[in-house]
LOVEXSE-867328 format. One record per residue (C-alpha): residue number from 1; residue in three letters; x, y, z. Coordinates in steps of 0.001 Angstrom, whole numbers. Each point is the difference from the previous one (the first is absolute). Layout:
BEGIN
NUM  ALA  X  Y  Z
...
REM end
This chain:
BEGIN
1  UNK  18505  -4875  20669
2  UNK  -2860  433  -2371
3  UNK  -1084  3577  1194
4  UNK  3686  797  81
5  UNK  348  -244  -4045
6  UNK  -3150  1750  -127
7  UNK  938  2815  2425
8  UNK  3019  883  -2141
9  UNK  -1327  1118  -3313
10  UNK  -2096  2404  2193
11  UNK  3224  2243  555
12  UNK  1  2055  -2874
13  UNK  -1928  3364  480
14  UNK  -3543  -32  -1274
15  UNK  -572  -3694  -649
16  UNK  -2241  -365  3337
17  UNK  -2302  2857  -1460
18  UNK  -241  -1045  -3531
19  UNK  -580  -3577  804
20  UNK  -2755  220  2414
21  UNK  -1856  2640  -2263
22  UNK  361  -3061  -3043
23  UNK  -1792  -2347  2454
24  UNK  -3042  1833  417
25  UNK  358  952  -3411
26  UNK  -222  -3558  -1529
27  UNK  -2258  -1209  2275
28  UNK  -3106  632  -2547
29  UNK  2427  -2284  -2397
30  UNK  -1647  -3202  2484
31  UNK  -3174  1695  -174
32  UNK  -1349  1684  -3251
33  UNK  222  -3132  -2053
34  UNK  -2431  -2206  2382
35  UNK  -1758  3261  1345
36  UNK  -1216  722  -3324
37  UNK  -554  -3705  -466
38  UNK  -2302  -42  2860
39  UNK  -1694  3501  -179
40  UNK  -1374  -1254  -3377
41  UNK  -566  -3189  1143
42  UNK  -2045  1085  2865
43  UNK  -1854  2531  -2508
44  UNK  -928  -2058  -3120
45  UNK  691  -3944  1189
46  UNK  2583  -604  -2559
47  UNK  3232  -1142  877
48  UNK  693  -8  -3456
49  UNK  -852  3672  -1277
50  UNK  1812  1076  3235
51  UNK  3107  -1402  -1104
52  UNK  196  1259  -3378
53  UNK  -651  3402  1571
54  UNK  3023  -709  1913
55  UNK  1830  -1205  -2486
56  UNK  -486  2655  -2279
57  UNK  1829  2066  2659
58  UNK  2690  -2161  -210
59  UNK  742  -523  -2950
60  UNK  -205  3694  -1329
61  UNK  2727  367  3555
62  UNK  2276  -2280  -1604
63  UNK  -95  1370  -3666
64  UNK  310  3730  1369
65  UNK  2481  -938  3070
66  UNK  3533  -41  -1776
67  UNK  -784  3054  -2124
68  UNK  -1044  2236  2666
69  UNK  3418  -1965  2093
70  UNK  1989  1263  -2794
71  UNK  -1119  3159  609
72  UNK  812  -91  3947
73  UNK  3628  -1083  -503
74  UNK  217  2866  -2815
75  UNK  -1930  3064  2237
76  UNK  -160  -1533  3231
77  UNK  -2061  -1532  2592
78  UNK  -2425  3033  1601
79  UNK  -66  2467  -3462
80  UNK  -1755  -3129  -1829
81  UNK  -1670  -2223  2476
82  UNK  -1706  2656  1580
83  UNK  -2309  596  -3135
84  UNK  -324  -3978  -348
85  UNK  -1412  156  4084
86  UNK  -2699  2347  -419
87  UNK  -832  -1171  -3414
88  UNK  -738  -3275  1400
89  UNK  -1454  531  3388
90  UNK  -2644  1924  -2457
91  UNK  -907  -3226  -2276
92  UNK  1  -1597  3675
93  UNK  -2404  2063  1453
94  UNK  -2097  183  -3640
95  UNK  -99  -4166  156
96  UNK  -1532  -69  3356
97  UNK  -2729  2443  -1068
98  UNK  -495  -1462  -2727
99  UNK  -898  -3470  1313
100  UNK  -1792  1780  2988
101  UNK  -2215  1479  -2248
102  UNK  -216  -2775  -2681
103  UNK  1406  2010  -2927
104  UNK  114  -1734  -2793
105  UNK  3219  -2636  -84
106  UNK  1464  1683  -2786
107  UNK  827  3022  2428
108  UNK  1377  -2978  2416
109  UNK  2881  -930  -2585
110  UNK  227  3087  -713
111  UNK  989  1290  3549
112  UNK  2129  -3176  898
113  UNK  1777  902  -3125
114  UNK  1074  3453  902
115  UNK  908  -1294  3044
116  UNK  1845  -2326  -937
117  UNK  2058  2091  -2829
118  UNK  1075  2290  2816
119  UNK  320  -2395  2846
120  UNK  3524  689  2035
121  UNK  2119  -2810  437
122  UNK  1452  1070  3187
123  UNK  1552  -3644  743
124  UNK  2277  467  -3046
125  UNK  1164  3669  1326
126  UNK  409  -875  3224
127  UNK  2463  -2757  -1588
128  UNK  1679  2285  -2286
129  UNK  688  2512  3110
130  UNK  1578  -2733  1664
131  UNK  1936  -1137  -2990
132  UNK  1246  3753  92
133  UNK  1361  -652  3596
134  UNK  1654  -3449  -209
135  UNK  771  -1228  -3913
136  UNK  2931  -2281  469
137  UNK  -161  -1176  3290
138  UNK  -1856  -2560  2209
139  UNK  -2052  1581  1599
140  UNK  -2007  694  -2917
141  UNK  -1145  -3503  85
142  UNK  -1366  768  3239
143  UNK  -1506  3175  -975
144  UNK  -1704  -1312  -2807
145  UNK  -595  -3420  2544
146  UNK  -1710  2977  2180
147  UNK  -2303  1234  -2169
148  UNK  -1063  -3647  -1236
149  UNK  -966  -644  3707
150  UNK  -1932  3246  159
151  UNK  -1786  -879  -3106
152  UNK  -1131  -3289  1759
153  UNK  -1446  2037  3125
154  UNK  -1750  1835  -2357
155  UNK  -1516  -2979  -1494
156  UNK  -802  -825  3691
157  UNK  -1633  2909  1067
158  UNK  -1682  1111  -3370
159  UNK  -2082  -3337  -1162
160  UNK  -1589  273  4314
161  UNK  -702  3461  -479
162  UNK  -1958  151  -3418
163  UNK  -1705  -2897  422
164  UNK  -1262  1025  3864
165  UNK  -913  3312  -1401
166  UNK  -1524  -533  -3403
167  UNK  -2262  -2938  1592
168  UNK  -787  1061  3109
169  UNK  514  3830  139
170  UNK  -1389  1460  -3568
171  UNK  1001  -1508  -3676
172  UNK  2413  2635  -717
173  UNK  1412  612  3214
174  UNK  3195  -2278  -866
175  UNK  663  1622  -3124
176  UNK  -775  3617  1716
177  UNK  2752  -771  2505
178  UNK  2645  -1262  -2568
179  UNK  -326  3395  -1816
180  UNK  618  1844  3088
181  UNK  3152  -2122  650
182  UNK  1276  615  -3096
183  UNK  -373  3555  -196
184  UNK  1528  654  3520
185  UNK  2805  -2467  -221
186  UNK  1132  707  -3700
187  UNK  -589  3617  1061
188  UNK  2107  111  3490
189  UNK  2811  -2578  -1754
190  UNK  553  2994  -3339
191  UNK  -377  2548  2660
192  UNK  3562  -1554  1229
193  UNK  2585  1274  -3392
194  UNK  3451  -124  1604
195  UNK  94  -3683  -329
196  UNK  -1517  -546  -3668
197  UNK  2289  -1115  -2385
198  UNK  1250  2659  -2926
199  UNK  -1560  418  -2821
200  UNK  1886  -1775  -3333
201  UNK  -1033  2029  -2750
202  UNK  3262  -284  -1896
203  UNK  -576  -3624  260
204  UNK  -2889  -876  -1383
205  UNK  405  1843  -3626
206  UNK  1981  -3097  -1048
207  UNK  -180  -3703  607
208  UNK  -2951  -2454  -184
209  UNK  -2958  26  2980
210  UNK  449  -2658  2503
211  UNK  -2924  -2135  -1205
212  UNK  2768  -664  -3098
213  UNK  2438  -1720  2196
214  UNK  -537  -3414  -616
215  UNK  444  -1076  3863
216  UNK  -2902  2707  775
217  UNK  -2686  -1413  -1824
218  UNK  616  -3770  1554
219  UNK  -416  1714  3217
220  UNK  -3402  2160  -1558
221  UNK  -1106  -3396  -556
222  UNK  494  -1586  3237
223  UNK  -1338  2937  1917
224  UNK  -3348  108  -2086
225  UNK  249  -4551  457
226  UNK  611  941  4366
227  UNK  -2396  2521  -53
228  UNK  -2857  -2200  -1907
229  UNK  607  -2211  3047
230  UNK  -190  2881  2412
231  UNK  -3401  1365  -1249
232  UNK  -1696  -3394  -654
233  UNK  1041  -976  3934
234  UNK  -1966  2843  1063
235  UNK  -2753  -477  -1825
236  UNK  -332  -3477  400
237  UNK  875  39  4013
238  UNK  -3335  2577  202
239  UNK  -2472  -2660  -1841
240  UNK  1779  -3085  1717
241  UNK  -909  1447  2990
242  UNK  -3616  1012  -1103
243  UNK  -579  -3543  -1053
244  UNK  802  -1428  2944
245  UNK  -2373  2719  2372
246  UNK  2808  1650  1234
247  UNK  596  3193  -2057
248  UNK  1136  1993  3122
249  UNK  3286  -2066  -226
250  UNK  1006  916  -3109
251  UNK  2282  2886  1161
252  UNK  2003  -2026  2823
253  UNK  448  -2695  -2852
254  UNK  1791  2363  -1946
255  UNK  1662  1753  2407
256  UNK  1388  -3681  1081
257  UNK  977  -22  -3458
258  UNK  1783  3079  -96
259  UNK  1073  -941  3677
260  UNK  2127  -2947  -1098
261  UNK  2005  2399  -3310
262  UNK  643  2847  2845
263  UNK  1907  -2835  2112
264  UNK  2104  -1153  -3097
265  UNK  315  3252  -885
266  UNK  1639  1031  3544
267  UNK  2207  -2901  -321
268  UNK  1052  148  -3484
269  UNK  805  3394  155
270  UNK  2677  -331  2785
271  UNK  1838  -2319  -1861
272  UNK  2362  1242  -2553
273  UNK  -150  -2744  -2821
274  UNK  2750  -945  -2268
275  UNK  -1897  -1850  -2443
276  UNK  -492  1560  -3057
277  UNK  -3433  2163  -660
278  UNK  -669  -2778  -3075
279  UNK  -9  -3149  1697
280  UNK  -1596  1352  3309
281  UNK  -3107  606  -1760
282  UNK  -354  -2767  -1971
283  UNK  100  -2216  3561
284  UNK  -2676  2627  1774
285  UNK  -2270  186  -3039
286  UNK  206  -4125  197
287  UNK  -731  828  3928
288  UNK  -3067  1858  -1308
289  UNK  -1590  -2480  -2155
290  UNK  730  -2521  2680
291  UNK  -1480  1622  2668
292  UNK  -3252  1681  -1865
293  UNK  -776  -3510  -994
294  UNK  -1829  -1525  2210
295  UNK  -1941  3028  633
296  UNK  -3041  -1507  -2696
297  UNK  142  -3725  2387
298  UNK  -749  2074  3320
299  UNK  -3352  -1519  1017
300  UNK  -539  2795  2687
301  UNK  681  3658  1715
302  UNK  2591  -1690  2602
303  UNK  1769  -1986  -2268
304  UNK  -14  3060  -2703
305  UNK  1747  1767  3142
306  UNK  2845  -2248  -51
307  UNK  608  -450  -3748
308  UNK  -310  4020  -280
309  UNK  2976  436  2247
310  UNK  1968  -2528  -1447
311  UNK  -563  1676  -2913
312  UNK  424  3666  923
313  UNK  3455  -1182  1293
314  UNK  1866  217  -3513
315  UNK  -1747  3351  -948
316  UNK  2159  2552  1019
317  UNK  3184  -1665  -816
318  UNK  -1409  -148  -3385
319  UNK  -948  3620  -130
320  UNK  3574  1533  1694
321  UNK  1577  -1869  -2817
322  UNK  -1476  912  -2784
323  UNK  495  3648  1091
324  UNK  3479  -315  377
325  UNK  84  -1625  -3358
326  UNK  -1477  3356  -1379
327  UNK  2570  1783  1461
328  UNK  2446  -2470  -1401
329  UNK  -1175  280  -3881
330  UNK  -574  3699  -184
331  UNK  2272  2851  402
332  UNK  -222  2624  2514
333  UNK  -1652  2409  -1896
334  UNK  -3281  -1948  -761
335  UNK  -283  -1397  3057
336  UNK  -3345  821  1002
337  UNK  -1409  -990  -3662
338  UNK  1355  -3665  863
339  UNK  -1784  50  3284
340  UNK  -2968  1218  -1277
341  UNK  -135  -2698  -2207
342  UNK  773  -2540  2367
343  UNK  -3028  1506  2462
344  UNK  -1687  690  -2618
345  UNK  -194  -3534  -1481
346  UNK  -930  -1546  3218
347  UNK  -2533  2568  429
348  UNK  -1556  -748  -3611
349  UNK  6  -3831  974
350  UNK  -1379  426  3583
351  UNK  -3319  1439  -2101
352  UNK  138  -1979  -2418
353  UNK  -445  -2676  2190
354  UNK  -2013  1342  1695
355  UNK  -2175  165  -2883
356  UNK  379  -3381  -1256
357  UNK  -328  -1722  3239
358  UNK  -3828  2313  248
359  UNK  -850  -1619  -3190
360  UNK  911  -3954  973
361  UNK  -1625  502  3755
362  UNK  -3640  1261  -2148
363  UNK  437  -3105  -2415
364  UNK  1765  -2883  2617
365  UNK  294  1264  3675
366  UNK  2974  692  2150
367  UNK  1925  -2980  -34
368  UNK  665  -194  -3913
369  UNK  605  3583  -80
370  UNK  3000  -802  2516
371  UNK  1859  -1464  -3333
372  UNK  324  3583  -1249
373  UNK  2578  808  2717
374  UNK  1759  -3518  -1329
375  UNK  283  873  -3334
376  UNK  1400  3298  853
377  UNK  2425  -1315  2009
378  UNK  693  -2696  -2483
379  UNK  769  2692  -2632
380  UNK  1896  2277  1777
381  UNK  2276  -3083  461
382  UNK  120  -969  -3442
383  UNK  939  3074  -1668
384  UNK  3030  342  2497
385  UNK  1084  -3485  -1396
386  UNK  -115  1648  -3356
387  UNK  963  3195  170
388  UNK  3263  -894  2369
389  UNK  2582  852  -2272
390  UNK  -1199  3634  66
391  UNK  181  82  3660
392  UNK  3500  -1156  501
393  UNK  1477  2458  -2405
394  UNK  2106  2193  2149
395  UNK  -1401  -1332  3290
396  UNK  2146  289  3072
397  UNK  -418  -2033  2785
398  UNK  -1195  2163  3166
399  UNK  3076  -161  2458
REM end
């Protein structure tokens, strides 16, 4: 029954193409973040200066992502994200030489910088293309439910791979093989125009961006809150396992993480919900916080298991609704910029806590740093409480 509602939104020409090219092509999304984490890690000792590195990626991503967005939904997907690709594959490739060859770190920032100004969001096209295909009808839900899942395996596969080949193959091995993903992926999915959504030119002369909608920036918010929890998780789940003399099993204990959000995902994504978008994620962000609690009380690598896949369990319901509350809020014609914010955020918060959670393990060890992933979870939660009233305006239930 399951594989049934997935089969179906695979009917329309192109989609089969376009969405396997978008999986290899945000496959470096699971892997540049902690990569670069790592590679610097390995290089200087510092969890801390490797996550500020990071960060700074990031963060210049998420204050350059709607901008260049706007200009995707205006121009088109391949005419401007095929300058943003090669632009940041460059800065990629400049990083990694620059660490290799201990440059100074000012030429570090500066490369994760560029790379991050330019970085493709290819999980917000790939959305958009399918909002092209099915706006108004179910089976967007599962196409968007789809995608969520794929992120997950990505998260699977991405955290095993960098970490096997950054510490036991060469230091910049994992963040060599993320740039070639991204390059070929992003490349073979804008080689494939017949199913990329028009350009709105017209459209975007008038009217306010969609980081003015009210509902948008609740869900900015929450994304950067989820992703804080995302980053932190990995982070921590690498020096919980270090502590404890097993760092070889840091990789399966995030892909059991990731394991238990691809099963939700599955599920929730066959089911067409009538609930309304606003109270179904205040109940899975209070799933979150529930679930990523007892993550700081886990007194070792099997019980961190367990409480990991409890936890990754309300992940990707979380994540397919907040997309389909950015489709929701913003109209058609700044579609991508929405996405892009929403991926964007969650992006900005999975290095940031990534960052944060470096600095607590130097100063207190693995098991305070879990807290970080609490308190992101915690605020994610609370600004949905507050911010509600800008979510239900004009919400339809999902029939």
């Amino acid at each position: 029954m399951v594989a049934k509602h997935y089969a179906e939104i695979f009917r329309a020409p192109g989609s089969k193409g376009f969405s396997s090219a978008a999986f290899v092509g945000r496959l470096p999304m699971s892997m540049l973040g902690l990569g670069t984490i790592l590679m610097i890690k390995e290089s200087t000792g510092k969890y801390a200066l490797a996550g500020v590195v990071s960060g700074t990626l990031a963060l210049v991503q998420a204050f350059f992502g709607p901008f260049l967005a706007r200009l995707v939904d205006r121009r088109g997907q391949a005419e401007v994200v095929f300058p943003m690709l090669a632009a940041s594959a460059t800065a990629l490739v400049a990083l990694m030489l620059c660490v290799r060859f201990d440059e100074p770190t000012w030429s570090w920032f500066a490369s994760a910088a560029v790379a991050g100004a330019f970085m493709p969001n290819v999980g917000a096209l790939v959305r958009a293309r399918w909002a092209k295909i099915y706006t108004g009808t179910k089976r967007l839900h599962t196409a968007y439910s789809f995608e969520a899942v794929m992120d997950e395996v990505v998260f699977m596969i991405g955290p095993i791979l960098v970490t096997f080949l950054t510490l036991q193959v060469h230091h910049e091995a994992g963040v060599g093989l993320a740039t070639a993903l991204l390059v070929v992926g992003t490349t073979a999915f804008l080689l494939q125009r017949g199913t990329q959504p028009a350009p709105h030119p017209h459209e975007h002369l008038t009217g306010p961006a969609a980081i003015a909608i009210p509902g948008m920036r609740v869900v900015l918010v929450c994304a950067i809150a989820i992703g804080v929890m995302f980053g932190s998780v990995e982070v921590v789940t690498v020096a919980f396992a270090e502590e404890h003399g097993h760092s070889d099993w840091a990789g399966f204990l995030l892909a059991v993480y990731a394991g238990g959000s691809f099963v939700a995902g599955l599920i929730f994504g066959a089911v067409h919900w009538r609930m309304p978008l606003a109270r179904r994620i205040m109940i899975l962000l209070a799933a979150v916080l529930v679930t990523a609690a007892p993550m700081a009380l886990a007194p070792n690598i099997g019980v961190l298991a367990l409480v990991l896949l409890l936890a990754g369990f309300a992940i990707s319901p979380t994540l397919i609704t907040l997309a389909a509350l950015v489709e929701d809020l913003v109209p058609a014609a700044r579609l991508t910029e929405g996405m892009v914010i929403e991926t964007t955020g969650a992006a900005l918060g999975i290095t940031t806590g990534s960052a944060v959670a470096g600095w607590v393990i130097d100063k207190s060890g693995a098991h305070t740093a879990y807290l970080v992933p609490v308190a992101g979870s915690a605020l994610a939660l609370l600004t949905a409480l507050l911010g509600s009233r800008w979510l239900r305006a004009g919400d339809p239930a999902i029939e």
